[in-house]
N, C-alpha and C positions, 0 to 999 in steps of 0.2 A: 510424519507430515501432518502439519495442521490442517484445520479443515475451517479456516477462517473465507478461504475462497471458492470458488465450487472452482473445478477443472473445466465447465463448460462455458465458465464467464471466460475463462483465457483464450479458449477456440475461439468466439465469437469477438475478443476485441482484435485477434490476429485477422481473423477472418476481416472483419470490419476496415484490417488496414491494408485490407489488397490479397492477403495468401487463399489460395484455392485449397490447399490441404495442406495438414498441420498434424506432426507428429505427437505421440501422448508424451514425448522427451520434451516436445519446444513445450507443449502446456505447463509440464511440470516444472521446467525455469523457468518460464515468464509469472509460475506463478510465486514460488520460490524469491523470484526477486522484488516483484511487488510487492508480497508479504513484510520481506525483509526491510524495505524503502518505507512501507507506512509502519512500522518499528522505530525507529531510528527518526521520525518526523515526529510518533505519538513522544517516546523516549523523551527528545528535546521542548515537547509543547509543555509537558506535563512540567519539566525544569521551569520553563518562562513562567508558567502558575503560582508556581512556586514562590519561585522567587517575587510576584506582584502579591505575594501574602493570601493567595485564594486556594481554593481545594477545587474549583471547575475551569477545566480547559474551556477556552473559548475560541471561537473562529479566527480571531487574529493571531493567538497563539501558535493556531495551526502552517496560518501563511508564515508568521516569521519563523518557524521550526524549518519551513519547507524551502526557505532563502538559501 
């Protein structure tokens, strides 16, 4: 498991969104698939760079990765 996100940011955005308690199983998919989702948006940003002939991802690249 990467350690791109801490385990304690995903209790506290569950928490955040209404759960009273929260297993170390839901942290570890929520965290698992955010991981995965900002993969797959970095993946396609870096494509759009690309392809506009630069080497730096920019903010926009990121929204339109994220459409």
């Amino acid at each position: 498991m990467t350690k791109l996100l801490p385990i304690f940011a995903m209790e506290k955005i569950l928490k955040n969104s209404g759960a009273k308690r929260v297993s170390l199983d839901a942290k570890k998919a929520l965290k698992q698939e955010i991981e995965s989702f900002a993969e797959n948006i970095s993946k396609r940003a870096v494509e759009l760079s690309k392809h506009s002939k630069r080497r730096t991802v920019l903010a926009p690249d990121i929204k339109l990765a994220s459409k």
